[in-house]
N, C-alpha and C positions, 0 to 999 in steps of 0.2 A: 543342777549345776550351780558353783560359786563363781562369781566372777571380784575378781580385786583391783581397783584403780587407786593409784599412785601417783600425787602430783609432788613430785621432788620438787624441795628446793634447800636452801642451803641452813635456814633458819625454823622455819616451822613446815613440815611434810605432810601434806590432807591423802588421809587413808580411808578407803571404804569396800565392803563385803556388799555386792549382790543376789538375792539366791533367786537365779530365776527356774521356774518351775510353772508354766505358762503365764502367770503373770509376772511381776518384775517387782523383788520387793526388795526393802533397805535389812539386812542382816545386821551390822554393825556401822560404825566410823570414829574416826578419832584424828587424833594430831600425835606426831611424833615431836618435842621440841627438847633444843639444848638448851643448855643452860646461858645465858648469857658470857658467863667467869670461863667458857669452856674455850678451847682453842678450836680450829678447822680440823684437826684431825681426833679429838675429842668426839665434836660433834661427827665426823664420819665415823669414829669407831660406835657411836648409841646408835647412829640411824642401822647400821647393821644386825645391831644386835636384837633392836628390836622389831626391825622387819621379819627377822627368823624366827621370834616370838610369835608374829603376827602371820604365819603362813606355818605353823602348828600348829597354832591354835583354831584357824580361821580354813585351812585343808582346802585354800581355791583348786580352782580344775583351769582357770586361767588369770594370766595376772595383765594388765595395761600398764606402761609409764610413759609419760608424756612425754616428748622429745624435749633435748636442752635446746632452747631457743636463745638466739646473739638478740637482747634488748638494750643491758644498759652496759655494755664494753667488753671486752675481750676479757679483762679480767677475772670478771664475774661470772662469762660464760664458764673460764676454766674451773673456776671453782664448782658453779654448778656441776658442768659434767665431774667431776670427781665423786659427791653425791649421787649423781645418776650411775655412775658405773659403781657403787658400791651398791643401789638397789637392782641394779641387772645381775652382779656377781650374786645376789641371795638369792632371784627369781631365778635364778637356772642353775643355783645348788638347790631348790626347793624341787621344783619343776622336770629338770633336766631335760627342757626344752626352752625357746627363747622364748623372751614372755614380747606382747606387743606394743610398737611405739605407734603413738598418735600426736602427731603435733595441734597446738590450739584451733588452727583454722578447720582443722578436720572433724577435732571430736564438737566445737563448738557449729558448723553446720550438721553434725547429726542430731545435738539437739534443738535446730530448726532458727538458731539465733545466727546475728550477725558476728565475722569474725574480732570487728573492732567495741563487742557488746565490753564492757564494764564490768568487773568485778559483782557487783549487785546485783547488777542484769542476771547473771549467771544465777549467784542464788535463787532468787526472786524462782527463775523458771526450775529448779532444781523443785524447790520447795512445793512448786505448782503442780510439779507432775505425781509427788510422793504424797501433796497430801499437808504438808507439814506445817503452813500458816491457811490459815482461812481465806477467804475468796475477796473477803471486806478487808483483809492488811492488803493482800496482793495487788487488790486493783489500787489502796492507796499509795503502795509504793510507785505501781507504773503512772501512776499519776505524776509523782512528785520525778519519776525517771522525765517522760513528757515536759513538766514544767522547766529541768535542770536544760534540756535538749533545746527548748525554743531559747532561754537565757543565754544559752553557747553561740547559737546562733546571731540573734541581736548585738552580742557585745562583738562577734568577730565583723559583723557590717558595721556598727558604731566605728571601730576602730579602723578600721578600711577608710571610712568616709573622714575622719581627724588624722588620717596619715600616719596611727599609732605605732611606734616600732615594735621589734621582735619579743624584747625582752618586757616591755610595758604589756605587751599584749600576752605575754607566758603568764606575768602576774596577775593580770587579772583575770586569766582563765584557771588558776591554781583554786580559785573559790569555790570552783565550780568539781573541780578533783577531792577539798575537806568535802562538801556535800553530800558527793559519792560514795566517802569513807566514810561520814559517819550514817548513811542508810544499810549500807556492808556491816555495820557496827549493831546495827538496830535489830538485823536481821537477824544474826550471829545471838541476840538476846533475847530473841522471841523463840525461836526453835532450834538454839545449837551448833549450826550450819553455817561456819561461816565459810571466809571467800575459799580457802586451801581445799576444805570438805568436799565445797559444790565442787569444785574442779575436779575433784577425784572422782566425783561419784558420774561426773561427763565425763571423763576417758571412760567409765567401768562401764558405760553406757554403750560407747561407740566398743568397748571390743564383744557387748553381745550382741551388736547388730552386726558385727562382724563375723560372725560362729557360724 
């Protein structure tokens, strides 16, 4: 059996092939991206066209898409879903069945992390379970994940304790969001996988433990 997870979004889309067959292996993955020069419906006519690529080619028996989740405004949700409903219109001309929605909290407790884990976080355990960095990067990154987590901490009692406001205290927790980005950066350079990928390859996850 093929399983295909699909994490839309409006700028770069993480696509992955499962083929489980008692065990659970990585068949393919890639990124769907526009081109910057392109407009929103530009980019909505490639991402279609290349999902119908990607499910001739790739012949799942099921497909996964993430829910659109409300994070940064209504705006952007509307846009997102536009995207998402152009990959639901391919998964059920492909399929002719509905393909499944997992929103983040879901697929990321099936695979055993927290729902507020990190972008990196993600990979990191993604990578862990297929195999794809060695045991000496992993345990250094969850090192450095540990060391970013006690600094979060500290800075937000420092700032507690000097009465720091809202906006004083967003910046200097934004040091702490590059850090993350560029270990999500590090990762994505050692084995391929970055943050989009992992995400797919979690939904692809949660819909064959859902089969």
């Amino acid at each position: 059996m093929k399983v295909m997870g699909l994490d839309v979004s409006t700028q770069s889309t993480g696509w992955c092939v499962l083929n489980i067959d008692g065990s659970v292996k990585i068949e393919a993955y890639g990124l769907i991206r526009g081109d910057k020069s392109m407009s929103v419906i530009q980019r909505l006519y490639l991402l279609g066209n290349e999902l119908k690529k990607l499910f001739e080619t790739y012949c799942p028996d099921e497909i996964g898409i993430e829910e659109a989740v409300f994070i940064r405004g209504p705006k952007i949700l509307k846009t997102l879903s536009r995207f998402a409903g152009v990959a639901i219109f391919q998964a059920y001309s492909y399929q002719k069945k509905e393909p499944r929605f997992f929103g983040p909290p879901e697929w990321k407790k099936n695979l055993g992390i927290s729902g507020s884990s990190v972008k990196a976080e993600i990979q990191v355990e993604i990578c862990s379970r297929f195999g794809l960095l060695t045991q000496q990067q992993i345990d250094v990154y969850k090192n450095l994940f540990e060391q970013i987590k006690q600094n979060i901490t500290t800075t937000k009692q420092d700032a507690k304790q000097k009465s720091t406001g809202k906006k004083d205290l967003a910046k200097l927790l934004k040091q702490f969001e590059k850090q993350y980005e560029k270990i999500s950066t590090d990762i994505y350079s050692d084995c391929g996988i970055n943050n989009d990928i992992a995400d797919s390859i979690g939904i692809a996850l949660a819909v064959a433990s859902s089969i």
